[in-house]
C-alpha positions in Angstrom: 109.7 -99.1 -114.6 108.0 -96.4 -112.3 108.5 -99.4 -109.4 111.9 -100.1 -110.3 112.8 -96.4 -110.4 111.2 -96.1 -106.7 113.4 -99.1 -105.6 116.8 -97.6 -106.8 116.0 -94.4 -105.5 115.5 -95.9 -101.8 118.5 -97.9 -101.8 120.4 -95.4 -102.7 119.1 -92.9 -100.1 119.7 -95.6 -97.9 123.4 -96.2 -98.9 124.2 -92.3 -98.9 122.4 -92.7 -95.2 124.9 -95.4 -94.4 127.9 -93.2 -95.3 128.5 -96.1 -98.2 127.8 -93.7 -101.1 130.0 -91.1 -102.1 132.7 -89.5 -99.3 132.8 -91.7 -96.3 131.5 -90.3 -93.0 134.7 -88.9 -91.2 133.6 -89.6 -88.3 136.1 -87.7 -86.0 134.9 -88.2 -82.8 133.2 -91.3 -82.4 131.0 -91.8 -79.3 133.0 -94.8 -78.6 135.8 -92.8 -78.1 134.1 -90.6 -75.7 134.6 -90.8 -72.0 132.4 -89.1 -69.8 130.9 -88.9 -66.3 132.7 -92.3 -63.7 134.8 -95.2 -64.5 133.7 -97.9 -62.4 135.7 -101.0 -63.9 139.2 -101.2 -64.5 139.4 -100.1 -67.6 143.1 -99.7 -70.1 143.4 -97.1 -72.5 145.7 -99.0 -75.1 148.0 -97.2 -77.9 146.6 -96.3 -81.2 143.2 -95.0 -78.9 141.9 -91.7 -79.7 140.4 -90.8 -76.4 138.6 -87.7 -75.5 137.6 -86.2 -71.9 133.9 -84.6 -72.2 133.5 -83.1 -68.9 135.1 -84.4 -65.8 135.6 -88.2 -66.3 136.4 -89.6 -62.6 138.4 -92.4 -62.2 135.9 -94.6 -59.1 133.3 -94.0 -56.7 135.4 -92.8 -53.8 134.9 -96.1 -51.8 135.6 -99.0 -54.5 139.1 -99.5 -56.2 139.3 -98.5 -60.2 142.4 -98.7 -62.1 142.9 -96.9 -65.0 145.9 -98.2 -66.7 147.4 -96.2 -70.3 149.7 -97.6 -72.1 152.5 -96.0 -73.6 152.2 -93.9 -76.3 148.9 -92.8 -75.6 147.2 -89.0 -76.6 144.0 -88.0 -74.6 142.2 -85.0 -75.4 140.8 -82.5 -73.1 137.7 -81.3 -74.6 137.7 -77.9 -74.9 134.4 -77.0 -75.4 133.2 -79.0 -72.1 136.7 -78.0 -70.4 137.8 -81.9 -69.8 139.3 -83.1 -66.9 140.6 -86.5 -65.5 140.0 -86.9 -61.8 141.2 -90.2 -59.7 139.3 -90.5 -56.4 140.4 -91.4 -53.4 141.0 -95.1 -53.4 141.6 -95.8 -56.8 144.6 -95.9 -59.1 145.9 -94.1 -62.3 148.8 -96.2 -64.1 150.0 -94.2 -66.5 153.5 -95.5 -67.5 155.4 -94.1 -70.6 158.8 -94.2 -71.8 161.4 -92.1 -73.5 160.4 -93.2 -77.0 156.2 -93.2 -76.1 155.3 -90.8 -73.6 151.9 -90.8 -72.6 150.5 -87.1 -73.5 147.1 -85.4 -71.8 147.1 -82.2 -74.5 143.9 -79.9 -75.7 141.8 -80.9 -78.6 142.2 -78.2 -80.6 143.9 -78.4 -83.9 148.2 -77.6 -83.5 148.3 -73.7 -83.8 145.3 -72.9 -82.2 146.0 -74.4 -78.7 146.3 -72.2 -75.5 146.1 -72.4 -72.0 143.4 -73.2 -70.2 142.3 -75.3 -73.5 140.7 -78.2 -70.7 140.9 -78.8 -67.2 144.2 -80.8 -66.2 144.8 -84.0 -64.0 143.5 -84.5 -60.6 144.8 -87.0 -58.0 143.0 -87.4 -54.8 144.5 -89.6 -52.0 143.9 -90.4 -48.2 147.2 -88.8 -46.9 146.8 -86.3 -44.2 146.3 -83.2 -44.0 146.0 -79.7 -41.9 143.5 -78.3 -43.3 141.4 -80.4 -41.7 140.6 -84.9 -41.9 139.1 -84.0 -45.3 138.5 -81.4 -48.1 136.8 -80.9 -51.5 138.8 -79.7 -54.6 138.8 -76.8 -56.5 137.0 -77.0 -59.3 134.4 -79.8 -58.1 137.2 -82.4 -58.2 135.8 -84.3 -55.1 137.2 -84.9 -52.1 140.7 -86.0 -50.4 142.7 -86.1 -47.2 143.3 -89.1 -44.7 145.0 -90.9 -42.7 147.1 -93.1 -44.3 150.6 -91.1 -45.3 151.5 -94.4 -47.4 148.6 -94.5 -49.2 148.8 -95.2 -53.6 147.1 -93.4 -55.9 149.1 -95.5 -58.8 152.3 -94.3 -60.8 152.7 -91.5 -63.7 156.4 -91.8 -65.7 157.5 -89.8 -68.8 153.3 -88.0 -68.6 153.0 -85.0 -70.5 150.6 -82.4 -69.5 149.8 -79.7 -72.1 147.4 -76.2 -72.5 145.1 -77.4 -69.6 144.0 -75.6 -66.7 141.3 -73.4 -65.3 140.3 -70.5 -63.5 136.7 -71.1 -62.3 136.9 -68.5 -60.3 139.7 -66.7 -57.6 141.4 -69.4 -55.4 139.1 -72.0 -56.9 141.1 -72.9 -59.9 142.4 -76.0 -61.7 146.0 -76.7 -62.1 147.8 -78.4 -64.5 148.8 -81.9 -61.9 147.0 -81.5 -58.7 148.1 -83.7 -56.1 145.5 -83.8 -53.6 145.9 -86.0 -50.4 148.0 -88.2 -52.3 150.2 -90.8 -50.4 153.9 -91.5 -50.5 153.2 -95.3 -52.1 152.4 -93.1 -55.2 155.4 -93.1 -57.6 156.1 -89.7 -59.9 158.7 -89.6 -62.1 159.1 -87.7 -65.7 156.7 -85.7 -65.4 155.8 -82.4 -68.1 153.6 -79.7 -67.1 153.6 -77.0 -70.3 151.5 -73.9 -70.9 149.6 -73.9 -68.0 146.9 -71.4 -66.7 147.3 -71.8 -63.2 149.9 -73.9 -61.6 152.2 -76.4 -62.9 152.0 -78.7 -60.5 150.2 -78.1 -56.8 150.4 -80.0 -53.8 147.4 -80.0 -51.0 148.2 -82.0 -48.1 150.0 -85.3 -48.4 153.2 -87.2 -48.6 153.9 -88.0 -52.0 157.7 -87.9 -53.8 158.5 -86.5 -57.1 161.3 -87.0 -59.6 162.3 -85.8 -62.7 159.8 -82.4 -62.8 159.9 -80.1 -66.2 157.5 -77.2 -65.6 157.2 -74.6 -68.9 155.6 -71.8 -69.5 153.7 -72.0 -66.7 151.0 -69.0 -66.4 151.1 -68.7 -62.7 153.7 -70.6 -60.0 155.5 -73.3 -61.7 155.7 -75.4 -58.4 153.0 -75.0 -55.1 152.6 -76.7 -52.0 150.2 -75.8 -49.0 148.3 -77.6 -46.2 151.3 -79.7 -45.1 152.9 -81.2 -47.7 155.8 -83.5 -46.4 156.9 -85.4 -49.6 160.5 -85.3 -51.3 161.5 -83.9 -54.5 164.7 -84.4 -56.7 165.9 -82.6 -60.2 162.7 -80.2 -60.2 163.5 -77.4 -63.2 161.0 -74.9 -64.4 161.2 -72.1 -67.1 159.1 -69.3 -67.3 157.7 -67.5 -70.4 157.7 -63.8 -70.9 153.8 -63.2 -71.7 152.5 -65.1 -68.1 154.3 -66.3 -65.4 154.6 -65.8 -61.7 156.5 -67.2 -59.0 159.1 -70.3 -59.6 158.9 -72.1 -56.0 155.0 -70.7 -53.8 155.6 -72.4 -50.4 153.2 -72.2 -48.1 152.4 -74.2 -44.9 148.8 -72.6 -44.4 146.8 -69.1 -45.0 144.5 -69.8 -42.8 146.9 -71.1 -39.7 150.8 -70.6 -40.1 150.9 -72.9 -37.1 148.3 -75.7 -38.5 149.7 -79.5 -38.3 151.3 -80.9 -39.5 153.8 -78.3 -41.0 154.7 -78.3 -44.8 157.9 -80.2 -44.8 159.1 -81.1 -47.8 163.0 -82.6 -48.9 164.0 -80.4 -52.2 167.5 -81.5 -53.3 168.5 -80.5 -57.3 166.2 -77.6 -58.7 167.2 -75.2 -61.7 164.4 -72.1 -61.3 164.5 -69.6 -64.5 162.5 -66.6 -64.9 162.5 -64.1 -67.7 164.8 -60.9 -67.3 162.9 -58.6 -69.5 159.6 -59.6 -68.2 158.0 -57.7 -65.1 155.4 -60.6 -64.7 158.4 -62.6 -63.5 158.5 -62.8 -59.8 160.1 -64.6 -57.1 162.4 -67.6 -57.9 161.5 -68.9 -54.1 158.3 -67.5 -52.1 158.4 -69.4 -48.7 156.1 -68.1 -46.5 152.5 -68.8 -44.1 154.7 -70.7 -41.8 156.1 -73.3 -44.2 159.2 -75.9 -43.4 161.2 -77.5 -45.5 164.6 -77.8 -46.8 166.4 -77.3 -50.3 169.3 -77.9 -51.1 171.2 -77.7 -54.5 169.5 -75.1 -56.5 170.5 -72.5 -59.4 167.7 -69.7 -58.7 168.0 -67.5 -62.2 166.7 -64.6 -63.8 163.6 -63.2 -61.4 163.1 -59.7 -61.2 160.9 -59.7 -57.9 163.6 -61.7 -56.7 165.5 -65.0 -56.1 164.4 -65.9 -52.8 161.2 -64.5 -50.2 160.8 -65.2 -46.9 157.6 -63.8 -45.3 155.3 -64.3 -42.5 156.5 -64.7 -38.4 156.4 -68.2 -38.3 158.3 -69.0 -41.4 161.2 -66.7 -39.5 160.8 -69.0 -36.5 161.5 -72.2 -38.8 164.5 -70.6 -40.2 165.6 -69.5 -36.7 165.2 -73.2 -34.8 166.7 -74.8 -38.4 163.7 -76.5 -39.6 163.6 -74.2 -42.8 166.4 -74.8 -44.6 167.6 -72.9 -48.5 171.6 -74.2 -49.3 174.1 -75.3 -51.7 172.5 -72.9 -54.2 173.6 -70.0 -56.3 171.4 -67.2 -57.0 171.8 -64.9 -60.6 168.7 -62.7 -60.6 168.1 -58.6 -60.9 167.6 -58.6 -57.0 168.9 -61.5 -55.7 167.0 -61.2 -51.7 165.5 -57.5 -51.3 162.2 -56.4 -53.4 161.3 -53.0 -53.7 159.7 -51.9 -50.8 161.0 -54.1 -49.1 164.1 -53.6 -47.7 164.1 -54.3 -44.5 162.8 -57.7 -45.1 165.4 -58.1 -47.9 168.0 -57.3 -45.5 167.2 -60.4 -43.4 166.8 -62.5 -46.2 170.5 -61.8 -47.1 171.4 -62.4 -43.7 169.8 -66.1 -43.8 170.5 -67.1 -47.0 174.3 -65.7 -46.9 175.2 -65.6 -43.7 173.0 -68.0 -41.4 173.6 -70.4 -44.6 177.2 -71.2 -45.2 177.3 -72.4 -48.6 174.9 -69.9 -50.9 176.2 -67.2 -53.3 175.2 -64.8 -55.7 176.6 -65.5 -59.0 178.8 -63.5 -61.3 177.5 -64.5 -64.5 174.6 -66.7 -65.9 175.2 -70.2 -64.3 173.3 -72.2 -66.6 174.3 -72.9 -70.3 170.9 -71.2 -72.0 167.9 -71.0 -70.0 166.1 -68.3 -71.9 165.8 -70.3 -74.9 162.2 -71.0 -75.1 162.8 -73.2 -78.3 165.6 -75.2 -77.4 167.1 -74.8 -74.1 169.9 -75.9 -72.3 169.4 -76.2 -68.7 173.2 -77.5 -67.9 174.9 -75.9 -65.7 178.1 -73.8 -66.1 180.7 -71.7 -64.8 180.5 -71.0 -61.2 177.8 -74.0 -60.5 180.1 -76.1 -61.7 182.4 -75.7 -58.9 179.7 -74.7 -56.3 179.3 -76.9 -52.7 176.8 -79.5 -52.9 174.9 -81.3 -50.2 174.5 -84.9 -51.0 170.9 -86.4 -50.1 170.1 -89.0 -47.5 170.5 -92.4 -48.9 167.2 -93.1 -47.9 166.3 -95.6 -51.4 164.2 -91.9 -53.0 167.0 -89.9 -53.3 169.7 -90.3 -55.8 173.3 -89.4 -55.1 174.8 -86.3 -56.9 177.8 -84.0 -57.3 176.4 -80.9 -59.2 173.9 -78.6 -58.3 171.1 -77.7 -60.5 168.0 -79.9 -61.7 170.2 -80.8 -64.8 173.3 -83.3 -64.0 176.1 -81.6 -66.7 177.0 -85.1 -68.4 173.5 -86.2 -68.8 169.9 -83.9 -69.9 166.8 -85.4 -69.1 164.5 -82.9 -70.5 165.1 -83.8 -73.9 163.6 -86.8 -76.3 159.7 -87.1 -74.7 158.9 -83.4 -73.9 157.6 -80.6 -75.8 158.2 -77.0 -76.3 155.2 -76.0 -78.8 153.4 -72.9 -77.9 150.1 -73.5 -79.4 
């Protein structure tokens, strides 16, 4: 009896050991489901995975091609203890394609109600595109290195990507965003893309030649939309909507801080942006910062509700771009509590007027709110009305990127694109 009772007792220590007895083991994060350190093979993340980012997980070696495909539908969790991050090197691809119905959603781990900004790191795409800050550089926030010279180079394709409560300030100017294109080639294709309670920046551009489509940027801690160190890529229906608690300019535009001269110039092709700050909130700055000596053109715009003001122009060599015509703000209205002068600033106020009304041909300053309800953190409506309705607009080169419009704004008025895959949860 004493022997049998032994018996019974080990086997069922050993069954309570093997989660068999009682209340399974939950098992929430299994190590399987774990990614960490690099991704050497090409590898899919398929729907119905749980996957979770421990750390930076790096997508190749930075000389071998990896693809990391995900499929749609896919949810993968930053960890926040660890501050996850998913980082592409140079050379390899992310194919991340979602639709409508099964967007494919990089969010924090933390339970819903207690996630933030800065929750995890964001998404890092490094390319070999050029750039002039020098033939290469090294990320922020130990996200490896990019730059080349190959302007067409691929770094994969994201469509209908979500990315939510991520970014990171490691320290100042060395911070993580929540897309960082890096280097990254025009043969890269961008299109539906969610950035949403952001620390940093929504989306940042270093360098490079890739094209973006189809851009919603919310509640975005810092500038919803940067570029430096000659960016040349194109952008179409761009719309970004600040909160009141953190925010800080709609549009940064810079060309370089260390040379306003350096080559190649910032250039980018804007056509179709709606830009909304918050009215009541003095963290709201410019709509449009253009300055270190950037290029570039936009065309199109609805520039609404900054109380620094709807559009900057600083630095001597961004005046000399605007002067020989290679900077370039049109077609747009402007509806903000100083449309072109910030205090202190009046005398370079004064000339932004005189650009962006009178060197320009087809701006105004709105009478009235020129977007349906833009404020509406919960449910917005980003289609234009009243004046923009009837407003000039430029149409885009036919060049196979751009698509052909009559409205201005980021928002065509028959058709909202911002609705069905994105998100508008605070925490």
């Amino acid at each position: 009896m004493k022997l049998a009772s032994v018996a019974l007792a080990v086997m069922l220590a050993a069954l309570m050991v093997a989660g068999t007895c009682g209340s399974p083991d939950p098992d929430p994060e299994p190590e399987s489901k774990i990614k960490t350190g690099t991704i050497t093979e090409n590898t899919t993340w398929k729907e119905g995975d749980t996957v979770i980012l421990r750390g930076g997980v790096f997508v190749g070696d930075g000389v071998n091609e990896t693809v990391l495909t995900i499929e749609p539908g896919v949810t993968i969790y930053g960890e926040s203890s660890t501050k996850g991050m998913l980082v592409v090197n140079r050379g390899s691809k992310l194919i991340a394609v979602g639709t409508a119905d099964k967007p494919i959603v990089l969010t924090s781990d933390k339970p819903v109600g207690q996630r933030g900004r800065s929750d995890w790191g964001g998404l890092i795409l490094n390319g070999r595109a050029p750039l002039n800050s020098g033939d290469e550089a090294y990320g922020e926030g130990g996200t490896g290195y990019y730059g080349g010279t190959d302007p067409a180079d691929n770094s994969g394709k994201l469509k209908y990507v979500r990315v939510e409560y991520a970014g990171r300030e490691i320290s100042p100017d060395n911070e993580l965003n929540g897309i960082a294109f890096q280097g990254v080639g025009s043969g890269t294709e961008v299109d539906y893309v969610q950035v949403h309670m952001n620390k940093d920046d929504g989306i940042e551009f270093f360098g490079g030649t890739c094209n973006i489509k189809h851009v919603l940027l919310t509640g975005i801690a810092d500038d919803c939309f940067d570029y430096t160190d000659g960016w040349q890529g194109k952008a179409q229906y761009i719309v970004a909507q600040q909160y009141a608690d953190a925010s800080d300019n709609g549009f940064e535009c810079d060309n370089s801080g260390d040379d306003n001269a350096a080559e190649p110039f910032s250039n980018p092709q804007i056509y179709n942006f709606t830009m909304i700050g918050v009215p009541t909130s003095e963290k709201s700055d410019d709509g449009m910062l253009l300055r270190e000596g950037t290029k570039g053109k936009w065309y199109n715009g609805i520039v609404a509700g900054f109380n620094g003001c709807g559009l900057d122009i600083d630095h001597d060599q961004t005046w000399l771009n605007a002067g020989d015509g290679s900077l370039i703000v049109d077609n747009s209205l402007f509806f903000n509590a100083k449309n072109f002068t910030e205090d202190g600033d009046t005398l370079n106020g004064n000339y932004v007027r005189t650009f962006a009304l009178t060197t320009m041909t087809n701006n105004a300053e709105a009478t009235a709110l020129p977007v349906t309800d833009p404020y509406n953190t919960s449910s917005w409506n980003f289609i234009p009305t009243g004046e923009a309705l009837t407003h000039p607009v430029a149409s885009p080169p036919n060049d196979g990127f751009f698509e052909q419009v009559n409205f201005i704004g980021g928002v065509d008025p028959n058709k909202d694109w911002t609705k069905g895959w994105t998100t508008n949860a605070q925490n």
